[in-house]
C-alpha positions in Angstrom: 125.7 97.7 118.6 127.1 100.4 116.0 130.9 99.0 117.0 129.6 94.8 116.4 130.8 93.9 113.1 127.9 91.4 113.4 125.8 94.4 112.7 124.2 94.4 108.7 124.9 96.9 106.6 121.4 98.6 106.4 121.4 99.2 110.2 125.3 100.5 110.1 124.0 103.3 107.8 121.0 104.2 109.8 123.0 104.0 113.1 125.4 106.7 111.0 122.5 109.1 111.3 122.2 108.9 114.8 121.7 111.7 117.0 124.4 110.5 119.4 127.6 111.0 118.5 128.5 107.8 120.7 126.3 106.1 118.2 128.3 107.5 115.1 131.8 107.0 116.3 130.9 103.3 117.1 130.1 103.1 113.3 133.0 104.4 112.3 135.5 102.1 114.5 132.9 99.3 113.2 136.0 97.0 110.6 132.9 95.9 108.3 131.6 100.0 108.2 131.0 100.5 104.3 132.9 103.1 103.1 130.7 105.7 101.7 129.4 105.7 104.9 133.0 106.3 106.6 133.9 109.0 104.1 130.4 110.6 105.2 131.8 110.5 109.0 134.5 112.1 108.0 132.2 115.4 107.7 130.8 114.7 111.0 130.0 117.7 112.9 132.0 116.1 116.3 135.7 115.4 116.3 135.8 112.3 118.0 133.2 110.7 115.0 135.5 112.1 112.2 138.5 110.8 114.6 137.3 107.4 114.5 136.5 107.4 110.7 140.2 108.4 109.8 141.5 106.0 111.9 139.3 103.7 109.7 141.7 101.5 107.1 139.2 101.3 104.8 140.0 105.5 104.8 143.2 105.1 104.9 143.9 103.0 101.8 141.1 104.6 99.4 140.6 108.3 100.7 143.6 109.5 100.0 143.1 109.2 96.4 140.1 111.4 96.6 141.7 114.5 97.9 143.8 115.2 94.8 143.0 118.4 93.7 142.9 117.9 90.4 140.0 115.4 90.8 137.0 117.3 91.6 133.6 115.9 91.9 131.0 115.7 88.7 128.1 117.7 89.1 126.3 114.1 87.8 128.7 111.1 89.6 129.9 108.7 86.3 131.4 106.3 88.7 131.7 105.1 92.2 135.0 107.1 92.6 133.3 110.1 91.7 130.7 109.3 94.0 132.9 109.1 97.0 134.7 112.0 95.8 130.9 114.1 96.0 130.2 112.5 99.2 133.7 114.2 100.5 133.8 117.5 99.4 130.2 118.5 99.5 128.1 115.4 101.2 126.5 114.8 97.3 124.8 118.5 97.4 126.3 119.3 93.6 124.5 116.3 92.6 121.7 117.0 93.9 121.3 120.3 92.3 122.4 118.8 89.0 119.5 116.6 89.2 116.6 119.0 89.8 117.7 119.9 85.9 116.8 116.1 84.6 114.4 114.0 84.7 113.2 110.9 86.2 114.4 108.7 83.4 118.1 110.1 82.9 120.5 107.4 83.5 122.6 107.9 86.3 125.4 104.9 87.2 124.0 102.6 89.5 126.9 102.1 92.0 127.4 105.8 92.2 123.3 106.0 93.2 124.5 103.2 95.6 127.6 105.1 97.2 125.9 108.5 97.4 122.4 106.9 99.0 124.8 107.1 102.3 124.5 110.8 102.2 122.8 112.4 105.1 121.0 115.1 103.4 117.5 115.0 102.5 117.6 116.4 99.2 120.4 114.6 97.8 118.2 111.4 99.2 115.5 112.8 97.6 117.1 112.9 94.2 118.3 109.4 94.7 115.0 108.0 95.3 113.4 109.5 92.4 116.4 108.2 90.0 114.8 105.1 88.2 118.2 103.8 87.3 118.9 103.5 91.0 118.8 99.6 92.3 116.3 98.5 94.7 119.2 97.7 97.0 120.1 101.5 97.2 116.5 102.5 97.9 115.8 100.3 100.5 119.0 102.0 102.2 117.1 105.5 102.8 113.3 103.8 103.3 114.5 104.4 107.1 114.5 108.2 106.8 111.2 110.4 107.9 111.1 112.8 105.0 107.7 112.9 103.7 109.4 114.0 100.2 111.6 111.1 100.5 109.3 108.5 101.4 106.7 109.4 98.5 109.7 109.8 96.0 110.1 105.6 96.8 106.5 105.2 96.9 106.7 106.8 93.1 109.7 104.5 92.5 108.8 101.7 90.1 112.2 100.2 91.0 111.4 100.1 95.1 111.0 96.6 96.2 107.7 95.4 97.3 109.2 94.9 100.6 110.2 98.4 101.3 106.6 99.6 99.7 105.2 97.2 102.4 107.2 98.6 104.9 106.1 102.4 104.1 102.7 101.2 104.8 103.2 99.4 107.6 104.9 102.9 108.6 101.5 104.4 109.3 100.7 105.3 105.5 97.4 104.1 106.5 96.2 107.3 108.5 97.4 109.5 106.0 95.6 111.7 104.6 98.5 113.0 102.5 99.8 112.0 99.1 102.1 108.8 100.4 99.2 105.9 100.7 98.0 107.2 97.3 102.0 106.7 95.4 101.4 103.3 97.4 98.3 102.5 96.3 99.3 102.9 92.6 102.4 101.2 92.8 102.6 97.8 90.7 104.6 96.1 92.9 103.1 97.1 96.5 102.3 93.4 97.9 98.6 92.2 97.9 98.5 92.5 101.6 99.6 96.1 101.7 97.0 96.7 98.7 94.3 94.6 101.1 95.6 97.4 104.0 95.1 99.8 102.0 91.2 99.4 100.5 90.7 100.0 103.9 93.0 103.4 104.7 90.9 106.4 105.7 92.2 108.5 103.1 89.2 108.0 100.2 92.2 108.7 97.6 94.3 105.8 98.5 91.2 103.8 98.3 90.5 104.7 94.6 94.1 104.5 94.0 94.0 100.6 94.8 90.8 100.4 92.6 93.1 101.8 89.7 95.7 99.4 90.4 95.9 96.5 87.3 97.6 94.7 90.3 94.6 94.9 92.7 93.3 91.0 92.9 89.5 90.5 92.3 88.3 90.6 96.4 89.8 93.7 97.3 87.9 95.0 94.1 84.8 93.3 95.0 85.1 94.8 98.3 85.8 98.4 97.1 82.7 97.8 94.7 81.0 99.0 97.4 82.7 101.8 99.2 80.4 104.9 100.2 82.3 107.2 98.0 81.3 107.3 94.0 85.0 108.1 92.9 86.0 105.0 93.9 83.5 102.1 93.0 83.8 104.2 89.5 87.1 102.9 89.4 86.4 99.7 90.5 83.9 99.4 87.2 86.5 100.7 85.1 89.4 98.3 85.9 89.2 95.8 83.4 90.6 93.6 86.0 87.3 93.5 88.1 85.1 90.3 87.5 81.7 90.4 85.3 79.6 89.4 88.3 81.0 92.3 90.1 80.2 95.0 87.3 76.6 93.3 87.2 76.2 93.7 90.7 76.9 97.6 90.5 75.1 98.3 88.1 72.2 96.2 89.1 72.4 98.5 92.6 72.5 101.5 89.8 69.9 100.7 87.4 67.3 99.3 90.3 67.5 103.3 91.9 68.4 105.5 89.7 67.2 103.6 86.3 68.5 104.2 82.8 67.5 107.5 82.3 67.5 109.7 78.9 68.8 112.6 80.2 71.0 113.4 83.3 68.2 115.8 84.2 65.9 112.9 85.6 68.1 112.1 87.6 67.6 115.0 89.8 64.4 113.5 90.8 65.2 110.1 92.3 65.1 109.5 95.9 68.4 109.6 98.1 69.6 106.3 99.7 71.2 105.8 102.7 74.9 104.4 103.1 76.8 103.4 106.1 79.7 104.8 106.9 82.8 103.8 105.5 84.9 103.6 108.8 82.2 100.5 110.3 83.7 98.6 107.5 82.6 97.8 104.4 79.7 100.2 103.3 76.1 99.0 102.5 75.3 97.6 99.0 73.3 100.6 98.1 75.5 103.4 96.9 74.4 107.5 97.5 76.0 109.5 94.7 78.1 112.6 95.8 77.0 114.2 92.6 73.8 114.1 90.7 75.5 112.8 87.9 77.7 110.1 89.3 75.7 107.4 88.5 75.7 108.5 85.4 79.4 108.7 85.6 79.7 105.0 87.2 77.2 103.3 84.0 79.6 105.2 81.7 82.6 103.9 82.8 80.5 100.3 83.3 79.4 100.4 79.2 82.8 101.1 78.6 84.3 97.6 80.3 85.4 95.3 78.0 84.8 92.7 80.5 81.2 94.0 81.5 78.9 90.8 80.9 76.1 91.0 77.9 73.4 91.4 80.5 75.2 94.7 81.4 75.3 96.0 78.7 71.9 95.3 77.3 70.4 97.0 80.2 72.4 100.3 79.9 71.5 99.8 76.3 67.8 100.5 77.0 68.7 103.9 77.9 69.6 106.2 75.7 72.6 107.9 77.3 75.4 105.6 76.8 74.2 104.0 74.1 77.0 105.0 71.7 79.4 104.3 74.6 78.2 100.7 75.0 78.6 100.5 70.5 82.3 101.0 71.4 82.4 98.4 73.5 84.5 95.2 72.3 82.3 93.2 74.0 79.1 94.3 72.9 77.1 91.3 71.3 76.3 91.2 67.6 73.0 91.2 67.9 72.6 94.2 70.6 74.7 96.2 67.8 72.4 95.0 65.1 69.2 96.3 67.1 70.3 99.6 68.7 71.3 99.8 64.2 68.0 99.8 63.5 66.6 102.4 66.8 69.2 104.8 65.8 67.1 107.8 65.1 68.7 110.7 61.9 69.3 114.5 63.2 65.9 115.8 64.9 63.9 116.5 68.0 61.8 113.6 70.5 59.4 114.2 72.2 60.5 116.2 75.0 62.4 118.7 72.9 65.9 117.3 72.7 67.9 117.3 70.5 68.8 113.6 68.9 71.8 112.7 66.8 72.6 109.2 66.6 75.2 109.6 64.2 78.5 108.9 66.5 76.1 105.4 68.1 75.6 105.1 63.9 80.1 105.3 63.4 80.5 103.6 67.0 78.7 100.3 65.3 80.5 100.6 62.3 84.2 100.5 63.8 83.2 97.6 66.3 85.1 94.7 65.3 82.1 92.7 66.6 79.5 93.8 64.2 78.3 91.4 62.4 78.9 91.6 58.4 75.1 91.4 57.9 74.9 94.2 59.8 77.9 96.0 58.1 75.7 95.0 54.9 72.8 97.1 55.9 74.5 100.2 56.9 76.1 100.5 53.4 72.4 99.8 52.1 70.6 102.0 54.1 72.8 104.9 55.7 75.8 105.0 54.2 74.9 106.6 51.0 73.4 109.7 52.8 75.5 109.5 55.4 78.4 111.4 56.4 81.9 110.6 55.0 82.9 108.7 58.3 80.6 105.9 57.6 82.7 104.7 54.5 86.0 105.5 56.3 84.7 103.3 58.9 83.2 100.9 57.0 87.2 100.6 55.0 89.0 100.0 58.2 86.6 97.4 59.7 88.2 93.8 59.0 84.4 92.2 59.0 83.3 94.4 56.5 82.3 92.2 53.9 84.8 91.8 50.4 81.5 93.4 48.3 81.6 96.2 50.5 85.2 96.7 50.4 85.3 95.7 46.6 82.4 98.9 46.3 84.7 101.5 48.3 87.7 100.7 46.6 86.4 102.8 43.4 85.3 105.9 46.0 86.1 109.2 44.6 87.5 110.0 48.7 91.2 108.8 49.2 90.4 108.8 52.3 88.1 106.1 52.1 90.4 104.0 49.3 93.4 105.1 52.2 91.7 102.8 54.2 90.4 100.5 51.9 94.0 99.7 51.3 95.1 99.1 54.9 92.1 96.8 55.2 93.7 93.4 56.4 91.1 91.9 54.8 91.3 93.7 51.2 92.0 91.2 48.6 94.7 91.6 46.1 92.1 92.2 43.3 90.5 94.9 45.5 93.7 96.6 46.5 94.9 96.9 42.4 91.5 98.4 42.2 92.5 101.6 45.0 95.6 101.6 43.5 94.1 101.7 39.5 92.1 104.7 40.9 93.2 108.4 39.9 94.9 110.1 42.8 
């Protein structure tokens, strides 16, 4: 097979790494044998492999050239010559000591990645594979080799094809408990059926991975919505990739256990519940918290969701943890702004002791580009004027702050506020001579 010159090129190189030296010198007597991987035989450890390379007339017209002594190799290959040239006099070692000096995103010339990715030494595949000037044709040339450095190096790769990423995990990434289904799992361009493989991998870490991934398609995140382990459903929630009946559904499980508590402290207090595990399958619907604050965690990252549906949010809202997390949202509706406006409670004490400060909920409503101007309107009315300074530097940079408003704080004595003021989109040019009529 190594000697057919039916054979295609991928499988010539691998069959160049063969233990057998049978294997090797049928490689190099193949007539369609690439040449880097000839000049590689030609530092074969048996005679009769280098023999057969030399005897090669691909070597005899092009080699030559490279054994000039003036012409050593680069430490970093500019060109396919000086790739060969590395690949001859030290197997590519020089460049891969060079590269431990740069990083992932200095350029290296593609055909020289391409002529010295028939190396035979680990670490000079290594470097190659962690090169993201590199082609995808060069990387699938070393997917074949066992190096767990190597293999997560492509994993990392955002220039590996999604056919060598399905591959790897087709490999037996799936039992892994190591870091190469997790570079996988993150990968953008890992197919959706490798991504559906791997929601279901043992390895808890490779499961929240594919939660994190923007490429991860709506039923593997439904599914993962309820895995038995916290970190990754609070993943799921926070991809703003994963559907609004989905994030209601979680936190409907949440809220209907564990409630919308003040204070993380209540928490302590609810009952456990019960999950399967997550080997059977897909795990139950009711989700047991590794953490007592966890659920906590997951309703965060939930009020935070841009795509988290009104209903969500309103019900996290009659809590008072994440209140100010769920003002940020984008999505928050005007009139859920407008009310938690007016619940917001000054610097004090409730009943229980704690202390309350809703001033960052007060600034959270404020810089919302959904507040209504009504709203807007009463803050400036009401709070702003014994308020701290952040309320009328907030109130400047929100485009649906009405013109009166932005008309008022155009004569502030802060230039912070009339800063702000002036980068208002929706300043007029009457109001912006105004900042600039003011003494700086």
């Amino acid at each position: 097979m190594s000697s057919n010159p039916a054979t295609p090129l991928g499988t010539l190189v691998v069959l160049s790494h063969d233990l057998d030296p049978r294997v090797r010198e049928g490689v190099g007597r193949n007539p369609n044998a690439p040449l880097p991987t000839l000049v590689v035989l030609l530092r074969d450890s048996s005679s009769s492999v280098r023999m057969a390379a030399e005897r090669h007339p691909e070597v005899a017209a092009n080699v030559h050239s490279l054994r000039a002594p003036e012409r050593r190799p680069a430490d970093i290959p500019l060109n396919g010559d000086d790739a060969l040239r590395a690949l001859l006099f030290d197997g590519g070692s020089a460049f891969a000591e060079a590269h431990k000096r740069r990083t992932f995103d200095s350029p290296c010339d593609p055909v020289a990645l391409a002529v010295l990715a028939h190396a035979q030494h680990p670490h000079v595949l290594h470097a190659i594979a962690t090169c993201r000037s590199a082609k995808s044709e060069t990387l699938d040339l070393i997917a074949h080799y066992s190096s767990e450095a190597v293999l997560e190096a492509l994993a990392d790769n955002p220039r590996t094809s999604p056919a060598t990423l399905a591959q790897l995990v087709r490999r037996g990434a799936l039992g892994s408990a190591g870091l190469l289904p997790v570079l996988l799992a993150e990968n953008r361009n890992t197919p959706v059926e490798s991504l559906i493989a791997l929601s279901n991998a043992r390895n808890p870490s490779a499961r929240r991975a594919v939660a994190m991934n923007p490429s991860t398609p709506d039923e593997i995140l439904a599914h993962l919505a309820s895995d038995s382990v916290v970190d990754v459903v609070k993943e799921v929630v926070a991809n703003e990739q994963t559907r609004p009946g989905v994030l209601a559904t979680v936190a409907q499980r949440l809220i209907s256990v564990w409630g919308t508590s003040t204070y993380p402290e209540s928490m302590l207090a609810m009952p456990e519940v019960a999950t399967q595990n997550h080997g059977s399958g897909i795990a139950s619907t009711t989700l047991l918290p590794r953490y007592p604050s966890s659920p906590g965690e997951i309703l965060e990252r939930l009020a935070r969701n841009p795509r988290a549906p009104d209903t969500t949010l309103r019900a996290i809202a009659d809590g008072r943890l994440y209140r100010q997390t769920v003002a940020g949202n984008a999505a928050a509706p005007p009139d859920l702004l407008a009310r938690m406006l007016e619940e917001a409670r000054p610097w004090g004490y409730d009943d229980d002791g704690y202390v309350v400060d809703d001033t960052g909920l007060v600034l959270a409503i404020i810089q919302n580009p959904r507040t209504s101007p009504s709203t807007l309107s009463r803050v400036m009315n009401t709070r702003a004027g014994r308020g701290p300074n952040e309320y009328h530097i907030a109130l400047a940079e929100n485009p649906a702050t009405p013109i009166a408003i932005l008309r008022e704080l155009a004569g502030s004595t802060n230039p912070y506020v009339r800063e702000a003021v002036a980068r208002n989109v929706s300043s007029t040019d009457e109001i912006l001579h105004k900042v600039r009529s003011q003494h700086w």
